[in-house]
Gaussian input, Z-matrix of N, CA and C with variables (Angstrom, degrees):
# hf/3-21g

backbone

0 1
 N
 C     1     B1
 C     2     B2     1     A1
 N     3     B3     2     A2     1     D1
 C     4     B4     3     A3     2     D2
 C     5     B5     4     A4     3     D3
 N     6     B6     5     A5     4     D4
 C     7     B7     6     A6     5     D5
 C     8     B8     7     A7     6     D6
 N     9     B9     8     A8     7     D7
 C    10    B10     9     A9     8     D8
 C    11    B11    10    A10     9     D9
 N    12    B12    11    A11    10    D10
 C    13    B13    12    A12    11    D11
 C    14    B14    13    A13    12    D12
 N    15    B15    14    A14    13    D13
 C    16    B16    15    A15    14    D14
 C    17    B17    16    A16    15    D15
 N    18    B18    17    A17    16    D16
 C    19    B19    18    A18    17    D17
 C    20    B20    19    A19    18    D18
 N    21    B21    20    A20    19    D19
 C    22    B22    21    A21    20    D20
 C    23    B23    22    A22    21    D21
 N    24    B24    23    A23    22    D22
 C    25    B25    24    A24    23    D23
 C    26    B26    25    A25    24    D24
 N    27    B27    26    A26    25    D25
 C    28    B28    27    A27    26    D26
 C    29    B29    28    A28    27    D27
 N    30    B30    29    A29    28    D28
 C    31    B31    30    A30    29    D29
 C    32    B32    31    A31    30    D30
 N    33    B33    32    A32    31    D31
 C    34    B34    33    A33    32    D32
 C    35    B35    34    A34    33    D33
 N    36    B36    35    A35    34    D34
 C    37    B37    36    A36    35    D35
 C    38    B38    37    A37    36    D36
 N    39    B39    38    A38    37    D37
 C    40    B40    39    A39    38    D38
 C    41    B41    40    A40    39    D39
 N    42    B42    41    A41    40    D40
 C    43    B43    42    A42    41    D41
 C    44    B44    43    A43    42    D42
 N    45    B45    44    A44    43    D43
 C    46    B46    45    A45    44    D44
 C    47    B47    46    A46    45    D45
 N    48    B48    47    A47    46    D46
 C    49    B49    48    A48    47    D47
 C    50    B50    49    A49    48    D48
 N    51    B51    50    A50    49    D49
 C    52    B52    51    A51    50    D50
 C    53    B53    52    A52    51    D51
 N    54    B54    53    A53    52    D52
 C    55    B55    54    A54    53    D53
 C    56    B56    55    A55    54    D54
 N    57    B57    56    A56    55    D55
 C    58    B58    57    A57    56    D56
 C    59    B59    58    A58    57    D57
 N    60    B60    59    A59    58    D58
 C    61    B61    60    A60    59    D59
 C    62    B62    61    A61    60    D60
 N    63    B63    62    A62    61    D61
 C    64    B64    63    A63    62    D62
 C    65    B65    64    A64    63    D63
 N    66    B66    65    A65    64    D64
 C    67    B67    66    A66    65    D65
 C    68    B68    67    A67    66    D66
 N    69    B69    68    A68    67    D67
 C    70    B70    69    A69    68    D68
 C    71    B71    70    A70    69    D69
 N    72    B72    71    A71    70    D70
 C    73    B73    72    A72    71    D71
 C    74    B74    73    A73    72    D72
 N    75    B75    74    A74    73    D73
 C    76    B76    75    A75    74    D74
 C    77    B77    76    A76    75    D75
 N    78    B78    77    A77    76    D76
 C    79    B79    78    A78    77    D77
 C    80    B80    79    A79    78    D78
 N    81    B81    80    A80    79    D79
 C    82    B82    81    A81    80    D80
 C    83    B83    82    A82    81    D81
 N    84    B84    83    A83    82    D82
 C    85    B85    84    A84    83    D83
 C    86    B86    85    A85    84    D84
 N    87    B87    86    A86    85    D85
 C    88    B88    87    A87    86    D86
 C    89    B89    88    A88    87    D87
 N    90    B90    89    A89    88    D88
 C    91    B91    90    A90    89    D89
 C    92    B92    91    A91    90    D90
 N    93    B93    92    A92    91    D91
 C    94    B94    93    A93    92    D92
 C    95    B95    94    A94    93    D93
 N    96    B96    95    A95    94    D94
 C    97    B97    96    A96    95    D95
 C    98    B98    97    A97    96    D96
 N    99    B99    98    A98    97    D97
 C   100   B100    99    A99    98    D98
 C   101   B101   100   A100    99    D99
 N   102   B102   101   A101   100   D100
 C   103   B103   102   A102   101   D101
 C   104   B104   103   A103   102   D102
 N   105   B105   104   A104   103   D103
 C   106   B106   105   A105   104   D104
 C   107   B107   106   A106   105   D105
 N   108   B108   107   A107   106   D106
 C   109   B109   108   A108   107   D107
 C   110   B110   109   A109   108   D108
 N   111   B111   110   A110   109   D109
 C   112   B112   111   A111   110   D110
 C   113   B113   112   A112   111   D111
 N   114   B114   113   A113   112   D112
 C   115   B115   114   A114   113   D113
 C   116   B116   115   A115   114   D114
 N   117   B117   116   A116   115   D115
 C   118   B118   117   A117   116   D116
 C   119   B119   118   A118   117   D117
 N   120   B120   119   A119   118   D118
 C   121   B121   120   A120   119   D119
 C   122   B122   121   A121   120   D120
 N   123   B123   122   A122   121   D121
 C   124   B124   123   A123   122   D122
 C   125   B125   124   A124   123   D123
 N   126   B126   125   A125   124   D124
 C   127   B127   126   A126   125   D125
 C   128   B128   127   A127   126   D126
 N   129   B129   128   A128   127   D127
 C   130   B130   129   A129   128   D128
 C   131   B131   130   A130   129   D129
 N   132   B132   131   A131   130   D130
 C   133   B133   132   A132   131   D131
 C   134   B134   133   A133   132   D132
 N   135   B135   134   A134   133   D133
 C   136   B136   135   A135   134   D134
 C   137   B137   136   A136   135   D135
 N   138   B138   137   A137   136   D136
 C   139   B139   138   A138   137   D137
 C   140   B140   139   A139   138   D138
 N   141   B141   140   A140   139   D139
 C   142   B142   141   A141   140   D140
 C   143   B143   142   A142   141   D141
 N   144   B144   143   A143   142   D142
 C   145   B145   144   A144   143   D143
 C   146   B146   145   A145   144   D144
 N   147   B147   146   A146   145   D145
 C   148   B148   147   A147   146   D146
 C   149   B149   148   A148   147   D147
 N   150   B150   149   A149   148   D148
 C   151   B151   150   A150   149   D149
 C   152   B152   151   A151   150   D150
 N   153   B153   152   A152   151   D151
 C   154   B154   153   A153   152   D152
 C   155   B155   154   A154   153   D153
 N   156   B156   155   A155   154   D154
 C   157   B157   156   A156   155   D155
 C   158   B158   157   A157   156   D156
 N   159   B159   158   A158   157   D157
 C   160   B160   159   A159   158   D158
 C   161   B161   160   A160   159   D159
 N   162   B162   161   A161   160   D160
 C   163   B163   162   A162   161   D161
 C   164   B164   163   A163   162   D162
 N   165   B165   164   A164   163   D163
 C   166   B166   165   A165   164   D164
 C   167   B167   166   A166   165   D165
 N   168   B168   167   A167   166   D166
 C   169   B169   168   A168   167   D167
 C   170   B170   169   A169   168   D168
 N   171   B171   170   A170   169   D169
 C   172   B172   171   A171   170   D170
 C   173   B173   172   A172   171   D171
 N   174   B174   173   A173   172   D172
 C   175   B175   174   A174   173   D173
 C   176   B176   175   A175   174   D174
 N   177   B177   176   A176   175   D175
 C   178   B178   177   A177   176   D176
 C   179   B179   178   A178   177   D177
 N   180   B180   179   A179   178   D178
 C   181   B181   180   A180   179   D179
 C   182   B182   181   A181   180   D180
 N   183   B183   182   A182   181   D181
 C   184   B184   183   A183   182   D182
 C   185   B185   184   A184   183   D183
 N   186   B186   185   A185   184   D184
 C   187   B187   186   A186   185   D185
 C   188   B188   187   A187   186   D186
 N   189   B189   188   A188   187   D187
 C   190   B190   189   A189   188   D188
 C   191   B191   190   A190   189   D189
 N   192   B192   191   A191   190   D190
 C   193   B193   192   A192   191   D191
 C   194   B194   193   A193   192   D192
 N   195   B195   194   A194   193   D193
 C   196   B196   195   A195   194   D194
 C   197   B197   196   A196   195   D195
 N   198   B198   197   A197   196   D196
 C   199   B199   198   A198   197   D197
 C   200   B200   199   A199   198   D198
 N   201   B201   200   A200   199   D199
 C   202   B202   201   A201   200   D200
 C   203   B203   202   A202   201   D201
 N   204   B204   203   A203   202   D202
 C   205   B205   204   A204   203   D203
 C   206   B206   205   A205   204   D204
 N   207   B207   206   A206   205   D205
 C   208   B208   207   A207   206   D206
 C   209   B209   208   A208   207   D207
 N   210   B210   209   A209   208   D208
 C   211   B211   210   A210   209   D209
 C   212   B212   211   A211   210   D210
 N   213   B213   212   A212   211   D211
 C   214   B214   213   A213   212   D212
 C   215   B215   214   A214   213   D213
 N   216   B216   215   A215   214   D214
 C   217   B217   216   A216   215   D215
 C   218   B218   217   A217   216   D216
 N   219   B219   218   A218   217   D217
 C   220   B220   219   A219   218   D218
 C   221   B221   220   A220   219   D219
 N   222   B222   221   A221   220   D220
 C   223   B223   222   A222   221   D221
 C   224   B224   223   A223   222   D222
 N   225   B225   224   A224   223   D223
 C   226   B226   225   A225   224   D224
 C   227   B227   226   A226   225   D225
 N   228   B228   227   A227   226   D226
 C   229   B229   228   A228   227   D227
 C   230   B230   229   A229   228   D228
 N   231   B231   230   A230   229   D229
 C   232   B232   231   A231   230   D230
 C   233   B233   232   A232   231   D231
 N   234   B234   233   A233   232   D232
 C   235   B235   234   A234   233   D233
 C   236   B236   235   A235   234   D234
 N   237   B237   236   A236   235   D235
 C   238   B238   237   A237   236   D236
 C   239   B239   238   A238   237   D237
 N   240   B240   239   A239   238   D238
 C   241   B241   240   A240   239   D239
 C   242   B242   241   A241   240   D240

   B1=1.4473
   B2=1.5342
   B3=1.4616
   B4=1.2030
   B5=2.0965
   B6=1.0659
   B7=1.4612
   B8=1.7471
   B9=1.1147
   B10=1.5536
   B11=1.1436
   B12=1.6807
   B13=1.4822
   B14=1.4965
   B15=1.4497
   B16=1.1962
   B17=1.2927
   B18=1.0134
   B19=1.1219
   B20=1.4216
   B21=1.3681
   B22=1.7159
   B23=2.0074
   B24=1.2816
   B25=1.6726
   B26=1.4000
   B27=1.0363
   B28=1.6182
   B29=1.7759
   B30=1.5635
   B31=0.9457
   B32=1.5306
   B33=1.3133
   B34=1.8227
   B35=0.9687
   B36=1.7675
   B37=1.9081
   B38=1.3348
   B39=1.1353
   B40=1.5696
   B41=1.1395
   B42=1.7369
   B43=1.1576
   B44=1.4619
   B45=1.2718
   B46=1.3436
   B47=1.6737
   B48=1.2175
   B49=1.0202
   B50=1.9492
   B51=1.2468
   B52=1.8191
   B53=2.0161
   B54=1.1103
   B55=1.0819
   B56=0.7018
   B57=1.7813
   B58=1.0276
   B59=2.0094
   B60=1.1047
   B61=1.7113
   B62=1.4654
   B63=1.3344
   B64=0.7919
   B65=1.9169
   B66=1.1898
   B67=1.5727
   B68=1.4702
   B69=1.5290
   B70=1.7111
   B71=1.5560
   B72=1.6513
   B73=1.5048
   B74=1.8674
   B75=1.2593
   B76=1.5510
   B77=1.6597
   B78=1.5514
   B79=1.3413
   B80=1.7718
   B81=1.3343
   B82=1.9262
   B83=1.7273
   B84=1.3467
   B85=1.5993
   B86=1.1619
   B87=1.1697
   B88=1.4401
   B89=2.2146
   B90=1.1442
   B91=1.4212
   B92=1.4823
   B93=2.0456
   B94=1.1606
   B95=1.8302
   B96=0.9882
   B97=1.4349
   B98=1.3226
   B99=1.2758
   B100=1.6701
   B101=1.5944
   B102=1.4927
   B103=1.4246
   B104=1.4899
   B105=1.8578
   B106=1.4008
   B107=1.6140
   B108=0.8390
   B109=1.9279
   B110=1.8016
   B111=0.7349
   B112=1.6356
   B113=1.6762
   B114=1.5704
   B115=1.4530
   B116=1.6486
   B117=1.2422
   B118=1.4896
   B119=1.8472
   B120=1.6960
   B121=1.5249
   B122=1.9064
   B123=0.8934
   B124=1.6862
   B125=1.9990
   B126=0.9332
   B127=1.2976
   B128=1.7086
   B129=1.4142
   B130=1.4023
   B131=1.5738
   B132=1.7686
   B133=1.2786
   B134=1.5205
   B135=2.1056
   B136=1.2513
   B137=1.2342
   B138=1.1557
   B139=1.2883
   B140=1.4129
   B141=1.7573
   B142=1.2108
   B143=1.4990
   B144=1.4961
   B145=1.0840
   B146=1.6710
   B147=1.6578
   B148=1.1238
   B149=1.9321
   B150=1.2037
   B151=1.3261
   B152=1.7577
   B153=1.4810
   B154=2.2722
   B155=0.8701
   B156=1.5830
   B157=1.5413
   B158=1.4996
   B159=1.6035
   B160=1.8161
   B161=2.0376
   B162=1.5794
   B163=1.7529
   B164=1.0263
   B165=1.4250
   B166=1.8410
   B167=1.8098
   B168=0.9090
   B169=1.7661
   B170=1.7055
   B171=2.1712
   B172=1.2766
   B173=1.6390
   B174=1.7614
   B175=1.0409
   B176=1.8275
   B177=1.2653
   B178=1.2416
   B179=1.4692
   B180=1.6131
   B181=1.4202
   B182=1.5293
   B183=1.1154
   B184=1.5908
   B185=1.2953
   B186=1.6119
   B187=2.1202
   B188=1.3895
   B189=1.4588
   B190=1.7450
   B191=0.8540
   B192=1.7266
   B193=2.1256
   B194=1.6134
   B195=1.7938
   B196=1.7319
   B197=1.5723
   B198=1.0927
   B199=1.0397
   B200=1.6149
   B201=1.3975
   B202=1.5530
   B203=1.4828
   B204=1.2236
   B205=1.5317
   B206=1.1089
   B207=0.9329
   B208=1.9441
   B209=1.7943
   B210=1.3640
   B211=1.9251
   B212=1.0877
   B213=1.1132
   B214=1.5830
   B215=1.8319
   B216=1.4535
   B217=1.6954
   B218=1.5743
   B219=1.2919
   B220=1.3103
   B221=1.1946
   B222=1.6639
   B223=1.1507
   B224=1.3014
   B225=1.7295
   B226=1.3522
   B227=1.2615
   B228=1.5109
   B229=1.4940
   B230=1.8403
   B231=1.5788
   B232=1.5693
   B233=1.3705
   B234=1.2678
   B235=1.3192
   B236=1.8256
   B237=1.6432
   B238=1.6121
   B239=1.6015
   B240=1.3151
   B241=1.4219
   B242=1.6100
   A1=107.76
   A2=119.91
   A3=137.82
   A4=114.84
   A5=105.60
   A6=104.08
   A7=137.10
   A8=115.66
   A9=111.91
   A10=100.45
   A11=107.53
   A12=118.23
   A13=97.74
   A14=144.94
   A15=135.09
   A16=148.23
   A17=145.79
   A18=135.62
   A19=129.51
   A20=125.34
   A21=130.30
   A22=110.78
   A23=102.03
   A24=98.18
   A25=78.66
   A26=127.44
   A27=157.60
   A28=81.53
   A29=100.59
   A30=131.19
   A31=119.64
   A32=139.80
   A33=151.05
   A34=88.82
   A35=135.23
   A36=114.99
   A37=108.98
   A38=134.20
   A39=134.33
   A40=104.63
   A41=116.31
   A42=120.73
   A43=136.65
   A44=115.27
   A45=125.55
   A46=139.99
   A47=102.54
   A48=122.19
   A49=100.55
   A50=107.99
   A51=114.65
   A52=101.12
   A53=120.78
   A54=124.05
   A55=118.94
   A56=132.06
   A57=158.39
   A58=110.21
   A59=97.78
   A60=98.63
   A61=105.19
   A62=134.02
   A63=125.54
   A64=122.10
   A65=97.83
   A66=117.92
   A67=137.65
   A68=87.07
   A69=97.81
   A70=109.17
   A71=101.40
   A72=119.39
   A73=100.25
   A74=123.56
   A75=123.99
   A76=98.45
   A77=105.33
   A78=116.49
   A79=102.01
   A80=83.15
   A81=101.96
   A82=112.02
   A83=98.94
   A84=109.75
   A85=128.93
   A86=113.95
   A87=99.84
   A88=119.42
   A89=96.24
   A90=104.25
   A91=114.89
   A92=102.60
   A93=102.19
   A94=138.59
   A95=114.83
   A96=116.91
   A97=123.16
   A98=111.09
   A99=106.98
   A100=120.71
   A101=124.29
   A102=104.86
   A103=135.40
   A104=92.92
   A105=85.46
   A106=136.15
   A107=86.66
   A108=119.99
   A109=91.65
   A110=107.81
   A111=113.22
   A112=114.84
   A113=106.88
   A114=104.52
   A115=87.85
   A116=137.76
   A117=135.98
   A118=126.19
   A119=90.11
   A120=102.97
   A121=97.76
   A122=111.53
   A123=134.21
   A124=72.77
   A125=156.21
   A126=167.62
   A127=118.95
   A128=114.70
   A129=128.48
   A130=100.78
   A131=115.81
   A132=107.38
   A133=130.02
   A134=97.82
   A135=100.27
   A136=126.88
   A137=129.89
   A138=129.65
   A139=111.39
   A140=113.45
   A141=101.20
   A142=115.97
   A143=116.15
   A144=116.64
   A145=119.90
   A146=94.88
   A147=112.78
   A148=98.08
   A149=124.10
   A150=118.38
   A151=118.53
   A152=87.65
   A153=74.62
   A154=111.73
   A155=135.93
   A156=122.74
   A157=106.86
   A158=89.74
   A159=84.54
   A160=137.98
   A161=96.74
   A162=111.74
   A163=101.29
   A164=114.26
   A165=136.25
   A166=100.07
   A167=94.41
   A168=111.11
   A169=98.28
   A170=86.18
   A171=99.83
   A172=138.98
   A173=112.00
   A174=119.89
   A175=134.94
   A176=82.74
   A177=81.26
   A178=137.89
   A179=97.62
   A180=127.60
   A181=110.01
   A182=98.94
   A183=110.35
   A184=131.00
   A185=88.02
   A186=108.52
   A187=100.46
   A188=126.24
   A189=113.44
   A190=126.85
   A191=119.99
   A192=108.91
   A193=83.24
   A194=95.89
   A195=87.70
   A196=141.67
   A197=153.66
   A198=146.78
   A199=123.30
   A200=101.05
   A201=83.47
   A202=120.16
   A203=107.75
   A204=121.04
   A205=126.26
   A206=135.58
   A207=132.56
   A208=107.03
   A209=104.33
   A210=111.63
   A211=105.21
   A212=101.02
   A213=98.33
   A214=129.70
   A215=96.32
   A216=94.48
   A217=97.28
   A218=136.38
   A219=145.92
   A220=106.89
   A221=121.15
   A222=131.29
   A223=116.77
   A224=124.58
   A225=131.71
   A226=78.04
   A227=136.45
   A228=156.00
   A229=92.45
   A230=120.55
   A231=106.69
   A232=85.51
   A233=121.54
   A234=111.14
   A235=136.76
   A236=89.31
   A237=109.39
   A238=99.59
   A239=132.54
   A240=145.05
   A241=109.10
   D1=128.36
   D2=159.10
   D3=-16.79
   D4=122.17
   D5=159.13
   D6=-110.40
   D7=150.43
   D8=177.03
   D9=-121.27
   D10=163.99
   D11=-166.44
   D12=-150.96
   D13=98.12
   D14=158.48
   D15=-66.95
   D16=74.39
   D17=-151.05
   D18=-110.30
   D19=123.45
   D20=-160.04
   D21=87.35
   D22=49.54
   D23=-158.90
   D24=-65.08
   D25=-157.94
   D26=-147.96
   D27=-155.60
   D28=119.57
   D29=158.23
   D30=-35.66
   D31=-48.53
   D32=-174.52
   D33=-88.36
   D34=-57.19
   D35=-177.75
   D36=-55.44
   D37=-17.05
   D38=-168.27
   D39=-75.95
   D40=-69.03
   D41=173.37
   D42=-52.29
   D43=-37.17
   D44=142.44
   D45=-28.85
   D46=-47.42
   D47=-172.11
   D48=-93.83
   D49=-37.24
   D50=162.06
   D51=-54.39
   D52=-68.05
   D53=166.42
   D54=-13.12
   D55=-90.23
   D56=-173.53
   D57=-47.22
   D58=-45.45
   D59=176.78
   D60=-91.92
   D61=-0.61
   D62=169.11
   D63=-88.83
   D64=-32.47
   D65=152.36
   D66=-37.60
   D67=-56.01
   D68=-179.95
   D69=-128.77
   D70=42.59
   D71=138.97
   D72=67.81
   D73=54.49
   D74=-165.75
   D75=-165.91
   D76=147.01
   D77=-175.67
   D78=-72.65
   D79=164.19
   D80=163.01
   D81=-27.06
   D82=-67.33
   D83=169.70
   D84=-57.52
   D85=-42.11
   D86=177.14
   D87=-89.22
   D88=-19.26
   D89=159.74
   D90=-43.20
   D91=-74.07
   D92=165.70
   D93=-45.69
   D94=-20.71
   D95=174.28
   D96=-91.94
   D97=-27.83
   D98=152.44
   D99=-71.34
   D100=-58.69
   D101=148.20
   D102=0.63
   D103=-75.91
   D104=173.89
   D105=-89.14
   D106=23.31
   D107=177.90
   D108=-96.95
   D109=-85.13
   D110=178.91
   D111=-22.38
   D112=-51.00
   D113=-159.90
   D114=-99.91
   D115=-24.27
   D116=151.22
   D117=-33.86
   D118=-45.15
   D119=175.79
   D120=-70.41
   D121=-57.59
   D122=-140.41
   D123=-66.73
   D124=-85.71
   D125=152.71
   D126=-2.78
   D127=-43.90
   D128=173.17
   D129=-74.28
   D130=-46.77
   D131=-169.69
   D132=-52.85
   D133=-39.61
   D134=165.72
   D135=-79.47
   D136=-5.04
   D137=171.08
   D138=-62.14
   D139=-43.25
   D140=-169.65
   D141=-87.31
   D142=-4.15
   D143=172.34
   D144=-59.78
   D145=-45.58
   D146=-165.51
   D147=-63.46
   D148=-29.19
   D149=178.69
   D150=-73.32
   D151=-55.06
   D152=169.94
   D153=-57.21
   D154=-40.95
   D155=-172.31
   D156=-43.66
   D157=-69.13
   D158=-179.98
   D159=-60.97
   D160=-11.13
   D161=148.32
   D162=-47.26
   D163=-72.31
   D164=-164.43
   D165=-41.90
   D166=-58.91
   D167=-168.02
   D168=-33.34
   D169=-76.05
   D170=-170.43
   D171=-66.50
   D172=-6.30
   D173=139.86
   D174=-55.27
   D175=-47.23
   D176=-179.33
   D177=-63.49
   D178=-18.97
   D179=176.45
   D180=-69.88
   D181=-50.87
   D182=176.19
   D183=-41.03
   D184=-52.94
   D185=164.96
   D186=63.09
   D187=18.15
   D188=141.76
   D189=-73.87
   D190=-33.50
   D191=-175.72
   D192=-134.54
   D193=124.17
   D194=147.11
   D195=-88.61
   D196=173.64
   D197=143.77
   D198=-36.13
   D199=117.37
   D200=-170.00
   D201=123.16
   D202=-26.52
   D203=-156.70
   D204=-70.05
   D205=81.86
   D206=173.92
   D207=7.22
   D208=103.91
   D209=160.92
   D210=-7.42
   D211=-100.92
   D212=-168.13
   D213=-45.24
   D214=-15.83
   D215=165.42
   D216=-60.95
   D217=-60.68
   D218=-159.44
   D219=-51.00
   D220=-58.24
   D221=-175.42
   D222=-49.86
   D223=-38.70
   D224=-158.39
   D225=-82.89
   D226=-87.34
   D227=-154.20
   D228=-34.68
   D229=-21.32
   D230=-170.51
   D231=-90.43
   D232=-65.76
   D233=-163.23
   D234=-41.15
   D235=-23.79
   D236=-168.13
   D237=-91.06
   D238=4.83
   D239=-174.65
   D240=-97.97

């Protein structure tokens, strides 16, 4: 498994981060890895937002299938592709 090594933290992220694992009962390490689990999620989420939108977009541009559309509209519109 991968390692990290910080070095020169900033004094208030330190403590913070003591805080914080000290709160919800977890070492230095494992604080930090949910953290960075957290701001990993928080970052992926918009990313993926940012990608259906632009699905969304580029369907919509297209104006063969709308959102919404009765099955079998879909079904015919796949087959005829």
């Amino acid at each position: 498994m991968p390692t990290l090594q910080i070095r020169n933290l900033p004094e208030d992220l330190y403590q913070a981060l003591v805080f914080r694992a000290q709160r919800a009962h977890r070492s230095l390490a494992q604080q930090t890895i949910a953290d960075l689990r957290e701001v990993a999620g928080r970052c992926g989420s918009a990313r993926r937002t940012q990608v259906l939108d632009s699905i969304r977009a580029s369907i919509e541009a297209e104006g063969t299938r709308t959102p919404g559309a009765a099955p079998e509209t879909l079904l015919r519109d796949d087959r005829d592709r």
